[in-house]
C-alpha beads as a LAMMPS data file, in Angstrom:
LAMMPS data file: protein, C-alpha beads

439 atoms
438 bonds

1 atom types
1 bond types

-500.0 500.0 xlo xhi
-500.0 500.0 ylo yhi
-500.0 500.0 zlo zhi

Masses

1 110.0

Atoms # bond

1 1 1 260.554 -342.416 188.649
2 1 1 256.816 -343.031 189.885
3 1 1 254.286 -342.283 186.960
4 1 1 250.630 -342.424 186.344
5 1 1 249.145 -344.167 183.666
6 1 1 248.956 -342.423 180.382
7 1 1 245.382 -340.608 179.559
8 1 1 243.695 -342.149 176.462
9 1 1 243.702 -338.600 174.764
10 1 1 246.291 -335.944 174.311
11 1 1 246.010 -333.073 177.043
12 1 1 245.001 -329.639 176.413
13 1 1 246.673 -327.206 178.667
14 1 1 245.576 -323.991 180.059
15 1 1 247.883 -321.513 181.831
16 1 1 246.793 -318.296 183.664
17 1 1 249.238 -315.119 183.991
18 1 1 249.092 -312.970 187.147
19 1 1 250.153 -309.407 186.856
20 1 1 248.410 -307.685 190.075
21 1 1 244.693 -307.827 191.025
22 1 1 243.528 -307.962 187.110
23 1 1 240.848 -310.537 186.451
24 1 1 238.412 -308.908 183.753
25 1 1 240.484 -309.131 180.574
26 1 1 241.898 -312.393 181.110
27 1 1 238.539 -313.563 181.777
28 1 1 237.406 -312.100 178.456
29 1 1 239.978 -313.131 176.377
30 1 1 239.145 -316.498 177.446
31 1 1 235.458 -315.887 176.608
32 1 1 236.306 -315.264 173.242
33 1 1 238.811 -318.121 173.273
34 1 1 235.629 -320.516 173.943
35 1 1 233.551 -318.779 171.280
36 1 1 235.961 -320.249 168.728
37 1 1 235.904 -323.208 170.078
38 1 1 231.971 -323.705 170.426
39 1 1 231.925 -322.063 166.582
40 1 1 234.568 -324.456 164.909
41 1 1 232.772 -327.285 166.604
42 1 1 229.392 -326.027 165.017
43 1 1 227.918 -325.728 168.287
44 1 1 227.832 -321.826 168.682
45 1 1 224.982 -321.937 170.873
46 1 1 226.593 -324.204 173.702
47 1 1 229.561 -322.523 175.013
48 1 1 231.883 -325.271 177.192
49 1 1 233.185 -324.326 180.751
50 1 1 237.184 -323.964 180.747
51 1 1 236.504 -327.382 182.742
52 1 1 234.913 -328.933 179.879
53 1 1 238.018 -328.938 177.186
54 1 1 240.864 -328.527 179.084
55 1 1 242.639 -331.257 181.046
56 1 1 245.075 -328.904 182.914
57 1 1 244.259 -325.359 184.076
58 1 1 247.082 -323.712 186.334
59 1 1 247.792 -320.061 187.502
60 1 1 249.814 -318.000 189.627
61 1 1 248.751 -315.061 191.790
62 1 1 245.206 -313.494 190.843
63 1 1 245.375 -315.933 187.433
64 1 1 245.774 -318.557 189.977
65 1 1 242.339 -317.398 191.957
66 1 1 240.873 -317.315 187.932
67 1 1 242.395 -321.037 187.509
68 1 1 240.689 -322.364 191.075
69 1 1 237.430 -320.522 190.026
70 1 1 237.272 -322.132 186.549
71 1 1 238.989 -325.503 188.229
72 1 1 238.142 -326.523 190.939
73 1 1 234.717 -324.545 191.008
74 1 1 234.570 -325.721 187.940
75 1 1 232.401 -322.320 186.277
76 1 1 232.092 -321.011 183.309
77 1 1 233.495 -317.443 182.693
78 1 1 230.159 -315.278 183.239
79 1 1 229.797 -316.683 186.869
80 1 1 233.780 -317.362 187.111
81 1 1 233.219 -312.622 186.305
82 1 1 230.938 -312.002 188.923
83 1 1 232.739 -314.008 191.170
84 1 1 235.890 -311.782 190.828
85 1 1 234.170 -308.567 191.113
86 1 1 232.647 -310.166 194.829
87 1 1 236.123 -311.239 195.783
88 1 1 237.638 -307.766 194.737
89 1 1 235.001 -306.289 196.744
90 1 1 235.293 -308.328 199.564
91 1 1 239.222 -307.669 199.773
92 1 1 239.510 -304.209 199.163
93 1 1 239.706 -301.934 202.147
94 1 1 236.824 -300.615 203.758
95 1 1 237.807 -297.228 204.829
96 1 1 240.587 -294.858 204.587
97 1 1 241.561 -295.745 208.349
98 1 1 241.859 -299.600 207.042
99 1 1 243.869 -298.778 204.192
100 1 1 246.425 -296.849 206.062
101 1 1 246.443 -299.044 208.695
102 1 1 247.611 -302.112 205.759
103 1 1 249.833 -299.547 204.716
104 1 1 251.565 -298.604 208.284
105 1 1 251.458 -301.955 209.575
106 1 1 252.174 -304.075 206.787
107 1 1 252.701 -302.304 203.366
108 1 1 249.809 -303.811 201.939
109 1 1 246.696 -303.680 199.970
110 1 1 244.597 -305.940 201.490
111 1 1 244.137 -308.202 204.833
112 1 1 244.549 -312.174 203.165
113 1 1 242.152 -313.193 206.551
114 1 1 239.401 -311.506 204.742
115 1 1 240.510 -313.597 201.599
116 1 1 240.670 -316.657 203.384
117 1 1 236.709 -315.516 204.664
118 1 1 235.323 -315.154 201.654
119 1 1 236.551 -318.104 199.594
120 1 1 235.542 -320.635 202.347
121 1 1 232.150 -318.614 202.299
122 1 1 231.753 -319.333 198.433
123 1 1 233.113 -322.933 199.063
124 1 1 229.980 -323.680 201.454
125 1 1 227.418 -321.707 199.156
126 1 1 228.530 -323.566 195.711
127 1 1 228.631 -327.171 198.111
128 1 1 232.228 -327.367 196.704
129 1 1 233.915 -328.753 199.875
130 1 1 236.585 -326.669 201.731
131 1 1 239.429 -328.964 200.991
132 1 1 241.762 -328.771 197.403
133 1 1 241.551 -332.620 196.875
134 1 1 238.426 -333.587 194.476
135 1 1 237.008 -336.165 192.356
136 1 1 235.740 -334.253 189.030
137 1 1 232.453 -334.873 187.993
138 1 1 231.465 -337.621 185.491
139 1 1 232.210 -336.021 181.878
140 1 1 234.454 -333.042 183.298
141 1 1 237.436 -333.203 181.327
142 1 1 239.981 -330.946 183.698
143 1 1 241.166 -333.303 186.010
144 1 1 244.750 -330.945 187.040
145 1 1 244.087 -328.112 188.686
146 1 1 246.902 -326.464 190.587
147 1 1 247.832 -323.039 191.704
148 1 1 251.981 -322.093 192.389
149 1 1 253.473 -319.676 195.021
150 1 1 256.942 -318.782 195.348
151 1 1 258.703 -319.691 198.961
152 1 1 261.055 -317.129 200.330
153 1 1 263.671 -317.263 203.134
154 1 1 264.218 -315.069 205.914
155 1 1 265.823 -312.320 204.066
156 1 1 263.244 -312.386 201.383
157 1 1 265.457 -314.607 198.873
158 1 1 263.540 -316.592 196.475
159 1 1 263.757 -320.785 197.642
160 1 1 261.420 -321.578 193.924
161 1 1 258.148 -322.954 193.511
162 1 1 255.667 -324.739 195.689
163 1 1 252.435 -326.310 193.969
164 1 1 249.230 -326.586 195.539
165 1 1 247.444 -329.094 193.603
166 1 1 243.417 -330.569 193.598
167 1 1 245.063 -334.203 192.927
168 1 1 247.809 -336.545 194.770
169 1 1 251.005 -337.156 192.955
170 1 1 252.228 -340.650 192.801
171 1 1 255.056 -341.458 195.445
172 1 1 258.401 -340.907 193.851
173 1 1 257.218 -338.615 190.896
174 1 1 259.487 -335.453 190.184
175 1 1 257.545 -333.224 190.555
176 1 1 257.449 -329.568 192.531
177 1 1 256.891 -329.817 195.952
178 1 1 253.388 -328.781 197.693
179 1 1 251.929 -328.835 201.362
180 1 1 252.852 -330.816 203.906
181 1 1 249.017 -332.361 204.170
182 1 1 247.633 -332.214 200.407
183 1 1 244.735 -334.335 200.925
184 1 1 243.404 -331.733 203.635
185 1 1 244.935 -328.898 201.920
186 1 1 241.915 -325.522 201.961
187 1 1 241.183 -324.402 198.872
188 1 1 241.105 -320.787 200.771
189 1 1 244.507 -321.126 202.212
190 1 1 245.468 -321.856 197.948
191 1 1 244.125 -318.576 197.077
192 1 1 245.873 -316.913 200.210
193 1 1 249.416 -318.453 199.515
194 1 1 249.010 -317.772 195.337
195 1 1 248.385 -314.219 195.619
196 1 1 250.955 -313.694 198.550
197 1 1 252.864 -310.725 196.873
198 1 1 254.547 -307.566 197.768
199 1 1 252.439 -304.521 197.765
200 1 1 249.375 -306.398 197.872
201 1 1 249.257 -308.621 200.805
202 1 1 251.769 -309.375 203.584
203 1 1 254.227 -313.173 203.375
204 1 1 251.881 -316.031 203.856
205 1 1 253.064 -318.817 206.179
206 1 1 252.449 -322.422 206.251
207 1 1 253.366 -324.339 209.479
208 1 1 255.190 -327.559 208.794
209 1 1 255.701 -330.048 211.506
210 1 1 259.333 -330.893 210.194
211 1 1 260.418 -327.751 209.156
212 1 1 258.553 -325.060 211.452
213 1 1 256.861 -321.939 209.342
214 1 1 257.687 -321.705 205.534
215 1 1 256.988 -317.970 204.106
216 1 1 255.566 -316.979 200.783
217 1 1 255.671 -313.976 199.072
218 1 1 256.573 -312.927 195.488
219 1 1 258.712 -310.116 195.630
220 1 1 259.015 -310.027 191.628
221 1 1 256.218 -308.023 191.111
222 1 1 255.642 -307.127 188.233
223 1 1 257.589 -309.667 186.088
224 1 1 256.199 -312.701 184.917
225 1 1 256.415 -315.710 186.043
226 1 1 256.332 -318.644 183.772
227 1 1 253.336 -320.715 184.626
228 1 1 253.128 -322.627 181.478
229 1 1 256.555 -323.966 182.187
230 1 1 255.677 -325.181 185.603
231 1 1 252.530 -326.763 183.942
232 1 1 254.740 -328.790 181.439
233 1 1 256.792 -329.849 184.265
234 1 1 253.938 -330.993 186.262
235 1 1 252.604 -333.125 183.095
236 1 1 256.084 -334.830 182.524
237 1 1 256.735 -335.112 186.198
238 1 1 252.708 -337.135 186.471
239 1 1 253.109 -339.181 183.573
240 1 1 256.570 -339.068 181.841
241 1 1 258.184 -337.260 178.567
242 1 1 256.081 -339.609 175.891
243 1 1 252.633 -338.305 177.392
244 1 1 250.764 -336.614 174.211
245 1 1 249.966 -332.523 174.605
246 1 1 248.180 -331.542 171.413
247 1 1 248.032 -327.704 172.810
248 1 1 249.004 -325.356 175.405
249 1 1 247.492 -321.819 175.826
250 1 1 248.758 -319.222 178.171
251 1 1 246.186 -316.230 178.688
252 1 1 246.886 -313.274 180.715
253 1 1 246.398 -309.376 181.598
254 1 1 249.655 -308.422 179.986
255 1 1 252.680 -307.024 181.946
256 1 1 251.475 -303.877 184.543
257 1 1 251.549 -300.894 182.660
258 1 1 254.792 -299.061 184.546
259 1 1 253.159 -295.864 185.659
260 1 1 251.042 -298.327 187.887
261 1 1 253.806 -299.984 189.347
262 1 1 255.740 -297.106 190.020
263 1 1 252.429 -295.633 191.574
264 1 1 252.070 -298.765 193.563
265 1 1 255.287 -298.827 194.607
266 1 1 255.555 -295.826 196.169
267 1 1 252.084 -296.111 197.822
268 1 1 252.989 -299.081 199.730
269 1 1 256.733 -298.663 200.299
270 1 1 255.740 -295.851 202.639
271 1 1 257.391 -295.796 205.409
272 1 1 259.173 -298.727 205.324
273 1 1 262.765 -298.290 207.403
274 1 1 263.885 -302.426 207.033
275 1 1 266.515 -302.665 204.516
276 1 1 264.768 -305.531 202.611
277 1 1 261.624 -303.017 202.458
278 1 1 263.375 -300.613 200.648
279 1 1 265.041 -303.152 198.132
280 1 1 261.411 -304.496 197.387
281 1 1 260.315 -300.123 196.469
282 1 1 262.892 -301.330 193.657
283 1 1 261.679 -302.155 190.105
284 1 1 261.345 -305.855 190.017
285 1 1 264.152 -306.735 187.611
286 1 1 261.929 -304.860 184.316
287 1 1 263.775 -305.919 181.091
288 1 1 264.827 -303.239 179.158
289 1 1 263.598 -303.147 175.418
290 1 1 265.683 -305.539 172.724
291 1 1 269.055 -304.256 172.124
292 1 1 268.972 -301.338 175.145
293 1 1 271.505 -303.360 177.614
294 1 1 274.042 -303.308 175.056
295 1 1 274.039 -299.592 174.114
296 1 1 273.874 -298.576 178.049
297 1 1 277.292 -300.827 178.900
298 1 1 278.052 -301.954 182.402
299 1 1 276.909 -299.706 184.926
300 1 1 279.036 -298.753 188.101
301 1 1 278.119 -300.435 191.456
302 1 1 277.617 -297.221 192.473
303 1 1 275.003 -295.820 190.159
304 1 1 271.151 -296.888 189.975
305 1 1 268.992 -298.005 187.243
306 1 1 269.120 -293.945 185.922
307 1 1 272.820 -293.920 185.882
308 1 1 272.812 -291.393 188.958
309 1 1 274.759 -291.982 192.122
310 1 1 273.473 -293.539 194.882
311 1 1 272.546 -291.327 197.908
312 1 1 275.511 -291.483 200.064
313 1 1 277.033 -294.220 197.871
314 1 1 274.696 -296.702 199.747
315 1 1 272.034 -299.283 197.172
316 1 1 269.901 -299.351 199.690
317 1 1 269.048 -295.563 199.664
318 1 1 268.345 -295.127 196.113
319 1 1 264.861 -293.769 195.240
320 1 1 262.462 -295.854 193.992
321 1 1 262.484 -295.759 189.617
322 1 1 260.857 -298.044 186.853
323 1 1 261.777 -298.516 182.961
324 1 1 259.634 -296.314 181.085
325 1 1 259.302 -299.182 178.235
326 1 1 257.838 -302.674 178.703
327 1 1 259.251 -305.553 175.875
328 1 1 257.828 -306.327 172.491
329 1 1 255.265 -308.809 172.584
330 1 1 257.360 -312.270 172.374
331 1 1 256.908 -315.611 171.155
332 1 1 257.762 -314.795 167.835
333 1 1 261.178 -315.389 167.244
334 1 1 262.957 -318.310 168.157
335 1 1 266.288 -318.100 169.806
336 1 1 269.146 -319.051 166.889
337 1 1 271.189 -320.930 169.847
338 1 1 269.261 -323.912 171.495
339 1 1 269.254 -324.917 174.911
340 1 1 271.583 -327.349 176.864
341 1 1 268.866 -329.847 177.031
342 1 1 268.220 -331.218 180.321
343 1 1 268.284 -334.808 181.182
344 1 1 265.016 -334.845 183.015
345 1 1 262.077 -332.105 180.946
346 1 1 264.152 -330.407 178.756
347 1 1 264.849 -327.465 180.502
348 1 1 267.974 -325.266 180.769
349 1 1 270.335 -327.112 183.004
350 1 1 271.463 -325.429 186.375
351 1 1 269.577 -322.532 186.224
352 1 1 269.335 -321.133 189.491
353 1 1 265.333 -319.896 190.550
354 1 1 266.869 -316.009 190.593
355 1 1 268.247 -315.916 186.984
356 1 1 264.733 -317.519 186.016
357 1 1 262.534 -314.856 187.814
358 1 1 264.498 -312.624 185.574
359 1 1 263.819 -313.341 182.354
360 1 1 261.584 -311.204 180.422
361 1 1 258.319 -312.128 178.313
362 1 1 260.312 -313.175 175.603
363 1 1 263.179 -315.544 176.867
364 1 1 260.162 -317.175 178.721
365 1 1 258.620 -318.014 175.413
366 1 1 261.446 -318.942 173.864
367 1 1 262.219 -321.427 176.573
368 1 1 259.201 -322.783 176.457
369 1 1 259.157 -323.651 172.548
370 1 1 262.786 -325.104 173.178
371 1 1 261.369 -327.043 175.950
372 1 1 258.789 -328.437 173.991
373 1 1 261.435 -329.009 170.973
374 1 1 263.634 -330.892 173.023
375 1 1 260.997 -333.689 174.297
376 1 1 258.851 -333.844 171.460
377 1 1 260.981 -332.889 168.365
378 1 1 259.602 -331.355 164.991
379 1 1 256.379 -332.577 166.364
380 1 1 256.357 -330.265 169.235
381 1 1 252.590 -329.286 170.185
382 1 1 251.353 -325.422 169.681
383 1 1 251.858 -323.211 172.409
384 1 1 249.963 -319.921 172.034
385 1 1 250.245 -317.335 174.274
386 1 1 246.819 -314.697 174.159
387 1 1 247.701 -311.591 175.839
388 1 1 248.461 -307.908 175.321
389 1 1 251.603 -306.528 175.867
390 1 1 250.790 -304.426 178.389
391 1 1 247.469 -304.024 180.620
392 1 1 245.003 -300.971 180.704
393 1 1 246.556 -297.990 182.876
394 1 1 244.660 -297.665 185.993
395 1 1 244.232 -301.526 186.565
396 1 1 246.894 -303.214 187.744
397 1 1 246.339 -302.605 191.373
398 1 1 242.066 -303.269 190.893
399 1 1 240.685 -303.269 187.799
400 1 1 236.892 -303.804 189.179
401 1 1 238.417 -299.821 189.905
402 1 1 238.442 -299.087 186.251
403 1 1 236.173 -301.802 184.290
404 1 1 235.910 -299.524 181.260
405 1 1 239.599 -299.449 180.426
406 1 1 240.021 -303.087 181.367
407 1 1 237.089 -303.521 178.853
408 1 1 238.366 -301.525 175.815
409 1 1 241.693 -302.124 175.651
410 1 1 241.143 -305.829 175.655
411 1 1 238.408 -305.613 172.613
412 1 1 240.972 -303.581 170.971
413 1 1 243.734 -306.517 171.885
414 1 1 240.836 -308.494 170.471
415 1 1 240.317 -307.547 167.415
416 1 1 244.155 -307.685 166.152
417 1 1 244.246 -310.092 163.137
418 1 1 246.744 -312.169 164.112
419 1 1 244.655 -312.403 167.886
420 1 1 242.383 -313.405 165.561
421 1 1 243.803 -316.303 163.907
422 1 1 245.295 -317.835 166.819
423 1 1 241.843 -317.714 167.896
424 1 1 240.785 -319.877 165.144
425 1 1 243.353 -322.299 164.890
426 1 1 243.107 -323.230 168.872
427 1 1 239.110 -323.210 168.218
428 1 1 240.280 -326.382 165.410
429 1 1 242.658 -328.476 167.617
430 1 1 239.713 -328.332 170.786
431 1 1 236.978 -330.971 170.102
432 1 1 233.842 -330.676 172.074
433 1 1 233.467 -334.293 173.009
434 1 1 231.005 -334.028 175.745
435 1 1 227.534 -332.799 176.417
436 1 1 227.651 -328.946 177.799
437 1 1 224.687 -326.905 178.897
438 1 1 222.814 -324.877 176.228
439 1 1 223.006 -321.143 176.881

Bonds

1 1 1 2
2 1 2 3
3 1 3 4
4 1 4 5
5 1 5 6
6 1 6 7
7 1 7 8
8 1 8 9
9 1 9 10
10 1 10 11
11 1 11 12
12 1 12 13
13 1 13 14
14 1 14 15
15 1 15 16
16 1 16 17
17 1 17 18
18 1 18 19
19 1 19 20
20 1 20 21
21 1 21 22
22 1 22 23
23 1 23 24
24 1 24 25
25 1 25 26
26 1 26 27
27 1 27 28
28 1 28 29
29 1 29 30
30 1 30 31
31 1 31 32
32 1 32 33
33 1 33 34
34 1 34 35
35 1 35 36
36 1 36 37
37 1 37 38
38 1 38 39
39 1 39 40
40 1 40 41
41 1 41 42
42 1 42 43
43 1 43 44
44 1 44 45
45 1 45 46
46 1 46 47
47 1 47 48
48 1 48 49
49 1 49 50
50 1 50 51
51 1 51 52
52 1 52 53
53 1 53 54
54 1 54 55
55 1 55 56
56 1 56 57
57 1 57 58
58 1 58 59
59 1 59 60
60 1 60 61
61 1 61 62
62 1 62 63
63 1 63 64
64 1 64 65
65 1 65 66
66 1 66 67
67 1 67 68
68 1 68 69
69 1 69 70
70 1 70 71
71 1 71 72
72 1 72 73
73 1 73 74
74 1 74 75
75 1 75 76
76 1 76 77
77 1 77 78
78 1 78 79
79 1 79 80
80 1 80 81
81 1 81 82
82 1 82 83
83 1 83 84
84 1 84 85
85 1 85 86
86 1 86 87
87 1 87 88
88 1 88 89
89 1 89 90
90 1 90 91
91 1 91 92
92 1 92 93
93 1 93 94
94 1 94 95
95 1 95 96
96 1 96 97
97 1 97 98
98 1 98 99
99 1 99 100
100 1 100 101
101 1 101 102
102 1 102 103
103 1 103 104
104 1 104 105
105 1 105 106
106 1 106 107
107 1 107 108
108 1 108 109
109 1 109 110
110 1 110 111
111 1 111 112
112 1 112 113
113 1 113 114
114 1 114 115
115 1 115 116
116 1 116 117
117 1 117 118
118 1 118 119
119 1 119 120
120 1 120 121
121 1 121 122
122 1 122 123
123 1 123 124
124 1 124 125
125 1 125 126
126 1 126 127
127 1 127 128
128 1 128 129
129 1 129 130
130 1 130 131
131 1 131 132
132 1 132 133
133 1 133 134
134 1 134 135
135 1 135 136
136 1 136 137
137 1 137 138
138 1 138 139
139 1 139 140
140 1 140 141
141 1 141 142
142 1 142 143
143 1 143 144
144 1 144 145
145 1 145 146
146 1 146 147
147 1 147 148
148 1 148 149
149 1 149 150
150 1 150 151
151 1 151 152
152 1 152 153
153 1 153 154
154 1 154 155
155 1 155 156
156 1 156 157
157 1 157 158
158 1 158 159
159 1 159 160
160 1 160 161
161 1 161 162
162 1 162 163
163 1 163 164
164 1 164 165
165 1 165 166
166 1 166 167
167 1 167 168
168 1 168 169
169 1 169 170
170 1 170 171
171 1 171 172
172 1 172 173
173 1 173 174
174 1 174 175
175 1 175 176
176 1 176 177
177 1 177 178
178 1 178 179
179 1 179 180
180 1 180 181
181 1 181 182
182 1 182 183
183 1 183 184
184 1 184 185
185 1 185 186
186 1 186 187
187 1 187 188
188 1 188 189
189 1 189 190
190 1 190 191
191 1 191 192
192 1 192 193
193 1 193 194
194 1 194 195
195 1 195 196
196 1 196 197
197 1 197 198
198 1 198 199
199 1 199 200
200 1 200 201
201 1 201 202
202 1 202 203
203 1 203 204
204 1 204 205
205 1 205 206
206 1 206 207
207 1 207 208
208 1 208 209
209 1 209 210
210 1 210 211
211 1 211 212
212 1 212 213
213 1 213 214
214 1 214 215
215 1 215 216
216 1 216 217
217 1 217 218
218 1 218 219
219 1 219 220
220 1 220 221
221 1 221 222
222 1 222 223
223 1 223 224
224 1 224 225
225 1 225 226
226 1 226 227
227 1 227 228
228 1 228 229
229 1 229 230
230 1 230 231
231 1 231 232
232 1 232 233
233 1 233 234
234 1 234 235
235 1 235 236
236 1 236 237
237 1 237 238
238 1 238 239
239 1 239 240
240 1 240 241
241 1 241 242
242 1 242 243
243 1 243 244
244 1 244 245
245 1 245 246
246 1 246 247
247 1 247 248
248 1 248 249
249 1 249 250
250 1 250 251
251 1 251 252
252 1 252 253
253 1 253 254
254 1 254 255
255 1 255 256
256 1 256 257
257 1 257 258
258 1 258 259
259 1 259 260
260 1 260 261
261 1 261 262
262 1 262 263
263 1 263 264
264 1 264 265
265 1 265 266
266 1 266 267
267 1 267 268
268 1 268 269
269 1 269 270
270 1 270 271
271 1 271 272
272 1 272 273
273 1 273 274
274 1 274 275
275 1 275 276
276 1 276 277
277 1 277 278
278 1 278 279
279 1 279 280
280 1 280 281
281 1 281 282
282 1 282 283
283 1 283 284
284 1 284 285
285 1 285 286
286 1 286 287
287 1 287 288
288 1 288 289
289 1 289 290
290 1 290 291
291 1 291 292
292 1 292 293
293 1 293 294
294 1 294 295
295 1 295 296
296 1 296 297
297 1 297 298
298 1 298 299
299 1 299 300
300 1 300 301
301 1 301 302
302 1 302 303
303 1 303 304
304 1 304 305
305 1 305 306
306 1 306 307
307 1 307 308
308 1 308 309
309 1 309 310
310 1 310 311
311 1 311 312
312 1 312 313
313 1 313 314
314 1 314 315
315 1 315 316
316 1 316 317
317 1 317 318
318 1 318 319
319 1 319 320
320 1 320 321
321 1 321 322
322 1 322 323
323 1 323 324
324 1 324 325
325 1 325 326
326 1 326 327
327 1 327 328
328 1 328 329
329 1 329 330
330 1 330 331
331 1 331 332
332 1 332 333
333 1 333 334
334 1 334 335
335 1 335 336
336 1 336 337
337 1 337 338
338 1 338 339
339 1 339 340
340 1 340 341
341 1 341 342
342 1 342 343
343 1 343 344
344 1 344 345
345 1 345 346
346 1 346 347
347 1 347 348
348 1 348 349
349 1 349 350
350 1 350 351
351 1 351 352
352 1 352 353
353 1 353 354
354 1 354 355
355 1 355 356
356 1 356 357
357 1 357 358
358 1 358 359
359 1 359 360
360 1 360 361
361 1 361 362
362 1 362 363
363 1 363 364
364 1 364 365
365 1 365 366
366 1 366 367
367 1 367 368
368 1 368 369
369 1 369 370
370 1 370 371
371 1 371 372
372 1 372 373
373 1 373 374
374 1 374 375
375 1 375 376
376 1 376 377
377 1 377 378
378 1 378 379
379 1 379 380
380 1 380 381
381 1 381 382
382 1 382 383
383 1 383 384
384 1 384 385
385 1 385 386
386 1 386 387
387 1 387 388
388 1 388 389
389 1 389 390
390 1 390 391
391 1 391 392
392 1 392 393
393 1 393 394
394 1 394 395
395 1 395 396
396 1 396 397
397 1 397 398
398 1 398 399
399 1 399 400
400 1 400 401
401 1 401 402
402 1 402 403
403 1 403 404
404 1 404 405
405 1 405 406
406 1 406 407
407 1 407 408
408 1 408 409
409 1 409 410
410 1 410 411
411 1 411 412
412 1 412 413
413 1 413 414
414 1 414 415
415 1 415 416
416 1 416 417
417 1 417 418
418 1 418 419
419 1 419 420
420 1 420 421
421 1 421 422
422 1 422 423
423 1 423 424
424 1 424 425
425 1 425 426
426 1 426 427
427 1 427 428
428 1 428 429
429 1 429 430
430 1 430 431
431 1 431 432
432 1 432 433
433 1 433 434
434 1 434 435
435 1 435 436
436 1 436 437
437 1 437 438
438 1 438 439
């Protein structure tokens, strides 16, 4: 297997959650994140960029827009801010007769041309270049930048991950696949094929000269998908197993609150007659709470998620429900069983991509710790995850909607002791080893 050459320090890893159009609180959890840094390196005054101390950012859906913003446009999180509340802006309908137009024609929130518009616009105005590809800046530590999308087939079945990376992957590498054409790859077409998901835009397609159209569309909304697990991957697929991580952080919204996805759900599953429309008004696979599967038993084929009968016995006529309850935060128990190691990263072996869009928050953590324990040993890295467990009503479909519940339920998040010490302790294992701006 192809490798690079080992970097001279160990990598810092930064992961972005999606979890519908929700930019603000990830963006100021990861303010505060670089507070701690810039005060445990005694330099509370200079602030770094995300750019500046980590050597990997990734991110799926709108974490994955966050990820190219702080990335590949390499800002810091105040510009990286306004930035999202112009994109929001730019995507979000115009009129009434626009929106129900998305919603007639294609059971959607927003047109992805208009996407596609306004990130080459911002491309030209920052002198970025239009294309992924990119050679960072002398002293820029993030060198990794990459945003995932999930490929479907023709009846909407998941095919797994595709990875649209700022950097060329040595011939032979195992690694995820990506475009057909990195090297030209637009860094607006990686923001259109990221956030490709149902409710919010329509399947993105990428025309490959061997294999005609591919289609894109996450249809999981909204469970997670575990981004920090693709990032590992990436690292050991670039440079091998003995490559040094000294920390991974994975910063997100928190799971949609489930009154907005049952409001979303039913606002753009109307009128929808296709039988794989109506199986996406479904809840996307919502865990129930520890302990709840075994007390409700094996349902009937015949009986939805509420134990009723199905209209006319038929799934695909059942009306549209979610769980009222959303998990316990996770990451803080370790499974008691470990993990068939994989011969390759470490990962569960044969796992097919369906049974992993269906884990919950907290198999996902667990997999990842087991992950790490299985290439690196007792000397595993830290892996923190800073997010709430669930995001501020009213905000999962736009939070630039509701700013002020974005805002206060993350400074509550915030101010959580143990928020707090994680805080800390990633501020200690991040060096500032470069020059940053003052301000």
């Amino acid at each position: 297997m192809a490798t690079l050459p080992k970097p001279e320090k160990p990598l810092k890893i930064l992961t972005i959650d999606g979890g519908g159009l929700q930019g603000i609180s990830t963006l100021l959890i990861l303010d505060k994140l670089l507070d701690a840094i810039a005060r445990n390196n005694n330099v509370p005054d200079r602030k770094p960029r995300p750019c500046d101390v980590f050597d990997v950012i990734a991110g799926i859906g709108p974490g994955g827009w966050l990820a190219l913003l702080l990335g590949r446009f390499q800002m810091d999180v105040s510009s990286a801010l306004a930035e999202w509340y112009n994109l929001i802006d730019c995507i979000t309908p115009r009129s009434k007769t626009e929106e129900l137009r998305m919603r007639l024609l294609h059971h959607s929130y927003f047109d992805p041309d208009r996407l596609v518009e306004q990130i080459d616009q911002m491309a030209d105005f920052y002198d970025a270049g239009k294309n992924m590809f990119f050679t960072p800046p002398s002293g820029t530590r993030c060198k990794h930048v990459f945003v995932s999308a999930l490929q479907t087939d023709s009846k909407g079945a998941h095919l797994g991950y595709h990875l649209f990376r700022t950097y060329p992957c040595p011939a032979g590498s195992k690694v995820k696949p990506g475009p057909e054409d990195p090297h030209k790859y637009k860094i607006s077409h990686a923001f259109g094929v990221t956030g490709a998901a149902k409710y919010f835009t329509p399947p993105w397609k990428e025309t490959s000269g061997k294999k005609g159209k591919k289609k894109f569309l996450d249809i999981q909304f909204p469970s997670p998908h575990n981004i920090t697990e693709l990032a590992l991957d990436e690292m050991w697929g670039l440079y091998g197993t003995d490559v040094e991580v000294s920390v991974v952080v994975n910063i997100g919204p928190g799971i949609p609150n489930a009154a907005d996805c049952k409001s979303i759900a039913r606002r753009f599953s109307w009128g929808r007659t296709d039988i794989a429309a109506k199986q996406t008004t479904l809840p996307s696979n919502l865990p129930p709470v520890a302990g709840e599967t075994a007390a409700r038993g094996v349902r009937s084929r015949n009986r939805d998620l509420a134990g009723e009968p199905f209209k006319d016995g038929h799934p695909d006529s059942r009306p549209v429900r979610f769980d009222s309850e959303i998990p316990a935060k996770a990451g803080h128990s370790e499974r008691q069983k470990p993990l068939a190691r994989h011969t390759t990263f470490g990962s569960e072996r044969n796992v097919a991509i369906e049974d992993k869009l269906r884990r919950d928050e907290n198999e996902i953590e667990d997999h990842i710790r087991e992950k790490l324990r299985n290439i690196y040993g007792e000397t595993k890295p830290p892996y923190y995850r800073l997010a709430p467990d669930k995001s501020a009503p009213g905000t999962a479909l736009n939070d630039t909607n509701s700013p002020r519940q974005s805002f206060d339920s993350t400074t509550k998040y915030l101010r959580n002791s143990n928020v707090v010490i994680d805080m800390e302790e990633v501020g200690q294992l991040i060096p500032i080893e470069i020059s940053v701006p003052g301000g």
